[in-house]
N, C-alpha and C positions, 0 to 999 in steps of 0.2 A: 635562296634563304637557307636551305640544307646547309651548304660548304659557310656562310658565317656563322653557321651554330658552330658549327665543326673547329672554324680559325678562333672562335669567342672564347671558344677551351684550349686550345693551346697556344696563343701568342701570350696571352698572360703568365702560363706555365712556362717558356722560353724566357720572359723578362727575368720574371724571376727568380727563376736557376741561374740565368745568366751573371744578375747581379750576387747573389748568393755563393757562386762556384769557386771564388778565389780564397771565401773564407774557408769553406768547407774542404778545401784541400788540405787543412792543418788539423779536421774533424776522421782520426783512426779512430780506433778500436778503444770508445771509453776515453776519449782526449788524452791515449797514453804516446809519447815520442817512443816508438819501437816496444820489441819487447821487456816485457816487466819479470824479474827473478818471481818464481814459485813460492806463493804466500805462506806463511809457516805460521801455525796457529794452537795453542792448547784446548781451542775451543771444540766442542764435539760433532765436527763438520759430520760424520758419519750418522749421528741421530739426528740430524738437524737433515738430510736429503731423505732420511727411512718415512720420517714425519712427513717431508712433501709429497712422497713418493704414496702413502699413502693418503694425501687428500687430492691427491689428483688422480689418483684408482676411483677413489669417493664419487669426486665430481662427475667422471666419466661414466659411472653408470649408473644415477640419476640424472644424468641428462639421454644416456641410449631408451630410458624407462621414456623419460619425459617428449621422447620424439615421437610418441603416437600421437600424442596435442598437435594435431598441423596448423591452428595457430598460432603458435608458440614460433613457428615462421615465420611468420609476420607477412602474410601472401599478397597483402593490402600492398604491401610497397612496388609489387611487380606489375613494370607499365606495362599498358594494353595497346595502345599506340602499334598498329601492323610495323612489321619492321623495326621494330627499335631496338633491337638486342643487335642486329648486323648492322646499325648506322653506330651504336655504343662502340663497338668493338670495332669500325675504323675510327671512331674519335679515340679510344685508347691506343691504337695502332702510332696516331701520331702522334700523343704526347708522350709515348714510351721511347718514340722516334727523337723526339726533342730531347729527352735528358741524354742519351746515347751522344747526341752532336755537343750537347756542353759540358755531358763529362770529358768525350773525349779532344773537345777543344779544351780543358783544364788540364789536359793528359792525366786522366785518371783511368782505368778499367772498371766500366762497371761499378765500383766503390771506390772511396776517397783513399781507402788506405790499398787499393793494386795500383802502382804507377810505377815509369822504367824505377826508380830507385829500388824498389823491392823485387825487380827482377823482371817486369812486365816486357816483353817486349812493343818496341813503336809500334811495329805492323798490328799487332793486335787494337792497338789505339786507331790506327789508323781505319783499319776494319769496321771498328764502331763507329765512328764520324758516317764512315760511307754509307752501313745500314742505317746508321739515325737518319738521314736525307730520304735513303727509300722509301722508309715507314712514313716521313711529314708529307712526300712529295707524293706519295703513293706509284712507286715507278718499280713493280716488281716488289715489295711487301712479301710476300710468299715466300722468296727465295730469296730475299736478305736475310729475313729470320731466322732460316731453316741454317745460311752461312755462322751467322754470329750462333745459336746454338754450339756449329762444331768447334768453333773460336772457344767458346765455353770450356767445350772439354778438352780441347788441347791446353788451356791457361793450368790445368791443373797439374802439366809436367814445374809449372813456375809457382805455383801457388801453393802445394801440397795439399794433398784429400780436404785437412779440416777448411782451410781457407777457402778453397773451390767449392765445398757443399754449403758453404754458407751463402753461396750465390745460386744456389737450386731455386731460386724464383726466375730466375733468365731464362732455365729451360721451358720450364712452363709457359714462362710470359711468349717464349718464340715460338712454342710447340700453339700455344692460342690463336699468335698472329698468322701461323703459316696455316693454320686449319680456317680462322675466319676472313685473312686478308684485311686488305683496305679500300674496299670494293666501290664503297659509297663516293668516295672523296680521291679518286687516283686517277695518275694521268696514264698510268698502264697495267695490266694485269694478263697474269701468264695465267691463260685460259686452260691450258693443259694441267698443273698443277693444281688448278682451282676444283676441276672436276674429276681427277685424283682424289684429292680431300674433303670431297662435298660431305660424304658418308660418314664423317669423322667427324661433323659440325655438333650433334646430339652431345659431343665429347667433351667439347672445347674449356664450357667453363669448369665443369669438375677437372679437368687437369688442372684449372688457371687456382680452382680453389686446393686444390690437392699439393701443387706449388706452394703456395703461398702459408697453406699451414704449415707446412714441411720447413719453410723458412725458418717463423717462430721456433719451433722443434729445435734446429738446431741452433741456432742461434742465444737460446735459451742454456742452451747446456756449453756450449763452446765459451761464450763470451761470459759465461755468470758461474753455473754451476761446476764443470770443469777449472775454472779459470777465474776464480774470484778478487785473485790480483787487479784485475783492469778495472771491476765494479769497485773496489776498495779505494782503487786510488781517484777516482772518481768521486766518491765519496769526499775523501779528502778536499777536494777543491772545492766541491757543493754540496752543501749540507742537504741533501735531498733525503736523509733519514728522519720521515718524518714520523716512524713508528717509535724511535726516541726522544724525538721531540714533542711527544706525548705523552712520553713520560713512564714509557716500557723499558723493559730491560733486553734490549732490542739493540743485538750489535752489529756494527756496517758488515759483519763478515754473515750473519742470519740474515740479513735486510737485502746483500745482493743475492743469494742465494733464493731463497726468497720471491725475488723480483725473475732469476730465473726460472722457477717452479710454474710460476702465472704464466710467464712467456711460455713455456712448454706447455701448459694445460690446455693455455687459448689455442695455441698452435694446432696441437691434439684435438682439441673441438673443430674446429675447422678442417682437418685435414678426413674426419672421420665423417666429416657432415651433420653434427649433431649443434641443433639449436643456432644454427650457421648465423643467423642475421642476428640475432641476437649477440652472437660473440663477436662477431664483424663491428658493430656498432662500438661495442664497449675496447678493442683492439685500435679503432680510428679515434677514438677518444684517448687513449692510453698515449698514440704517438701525436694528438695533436697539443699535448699540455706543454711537451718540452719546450712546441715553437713560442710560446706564452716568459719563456725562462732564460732559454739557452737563443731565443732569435731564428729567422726565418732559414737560417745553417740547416736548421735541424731537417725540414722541408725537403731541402733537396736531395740528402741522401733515401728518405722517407716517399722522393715522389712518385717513381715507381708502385710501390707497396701501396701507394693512398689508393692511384688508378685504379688495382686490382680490388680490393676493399671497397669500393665505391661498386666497381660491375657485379660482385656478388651480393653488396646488402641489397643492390637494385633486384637480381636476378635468380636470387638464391643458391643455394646447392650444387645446381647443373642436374642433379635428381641419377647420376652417376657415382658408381663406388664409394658406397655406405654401406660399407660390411656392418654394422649396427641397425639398421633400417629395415625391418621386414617391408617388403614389396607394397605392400598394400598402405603403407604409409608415408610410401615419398612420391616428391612431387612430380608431377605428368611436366615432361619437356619432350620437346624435339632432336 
């Protein structure tokens, strides 16, 4: 019964990446074809980031205030079920394992827009296919992850610093699976490594959340705030300004900018551990409107990130590195 729960959650996630992955090959950075010339503007880009930069100072310390409310956690959502956090985290093991095998049968890396044309090389694709199979089949999980992690870091002789940090959830996500495995659901496991990193497990999900706000973070700033070329011309195609269409004086150069301020804030909440399930909730909301818009495309770059989002609003914090947190107000884990 375990192992069809287990295949119930990722054959569906394989269909449909599968069917999804050839459109999403043409889904880069903001639907731009390569790079975009540096937006040139008379508008007052410099008070317009002072202004976010101070509401997002704002928010961040009435939310460090507001983390002595430990309901404010939402602790109601964390199952009791013995075992459920190491059977979660091999079902995340292998549908992390699945988008690996269809991005890298779409020959992508990791995202739509690393593939050989931008310089990727095969072997690294080929890399990824190999660990996606480990992680579904559970044949060694440990030490695939621990492989495609250093694939990570060497992509960044090809990819340059900003490219490569934008993919800082891969560390995470591998530095997760190699610390939790795929223990529940696998046809083999390096016992030696496992009891290596048993001590490590208390850790696991604060790195997965620590990853994963760091995403937002950069992401935020790379693709928006730094770079508002790609949200502009995005713009352009889909009228997604809806703080104009409301009849602001709200222009698509404030409006991405803007969009990345949120994206860094959320990011920042999460990453610090502050009001985690709460911001988790309203981030898996944020990335599930597109698919409503833009088509199930959107999904598959996203499904990674869903995964991760799902195991901490279930799990919370991880009750790890929350430099904001006095002691006595975070959550007791293992």
């Amino acid at each position: 019964m375990k192992n069809i729960t287990a295949w119930g959650l990722v054959i569906p996630s394989f269909l449909l990446a599968s069917l999804t992955a050839p459109v999403a090959s043409a889904h880069t950075r903001w639907f731009a074809d390569g790079d975009l010339d540096p937006y040139l503007t008379h508008e007052p880009i410099g008070m317009y980031i002072a202004i976010w930069a101070g509401i997002v100072f704002a928010v961040l310390i009435a939310a460090a205030l507001l983390q002595r409310f430990r309901q404010l956690e939402l602790p109601g959502l964390q199952p009791s079920t013995p075992h459920s956090f190491s059977r979660a985290a091999s079902g995340f093991a292998m549908m992390l394992g699945t988008y690996f095998v269809v991005a890298g049968s779409h020959e992508y890396f990791l995202t739509p827009n690393l593939t050989p044309e931008t310089g990727i090389p095969y072997l690294f694709i080929i890399i990824e296919i190999l660990v996606g199979l480990t992680l579904v089949l559970g044949l060694g999980a440990r030490i695939g992850a621990l492989i495609l992690a250093g694939t990570w870091i060497l992509s960044f002789w090809y990819t340059g610093l900003i490219a490569g940090l934008e993919n800082i959830w891969l560390l995470s996500t591998t530095l997760f699976i190699a610390v939790m495995g795929n223990d529940h659901f696998s046809l083999y496991t390096s016992t030696t490594l496992r009891n290596h990193l048993n001590s490590l497990k208390r850790y696991a999900l604060s790195i997965l959340r620590v990853g994963t706000g760091l995403t937002l973070m950069i992401l935020g700033l790379s693709e928006k705030i730094t770079a508002p070329e790609y949200g502009i011309h995005f713009l352009l195609q889909y009228n997604w300004n809806f703080m104009s269409a409301l009849g602001f004086s709200y222009s698509d150069l404030l409006f991405t900018i803007s969009a990345g301020a949120v994206e860094f804030l959320l990011g920042a909440l999460i990453t610090l551990g502050l009001l985690t399930r709460p911001t988790v909730f309203v981030v898996a909301v944020i990335f599930t409107i597109p698919m409503f818009i833009l088509g199930p495309v959107e999904l598959t770059g996203h499904l990674p990130h869903f995964a991760a989002l799902v195991l901490i609003l279930l799990y919370g914090n991880g009750g790890h590195f929350l430099p904001f947190t006095p002691a006595k107000y975070r959550p007791k884990h293992s």
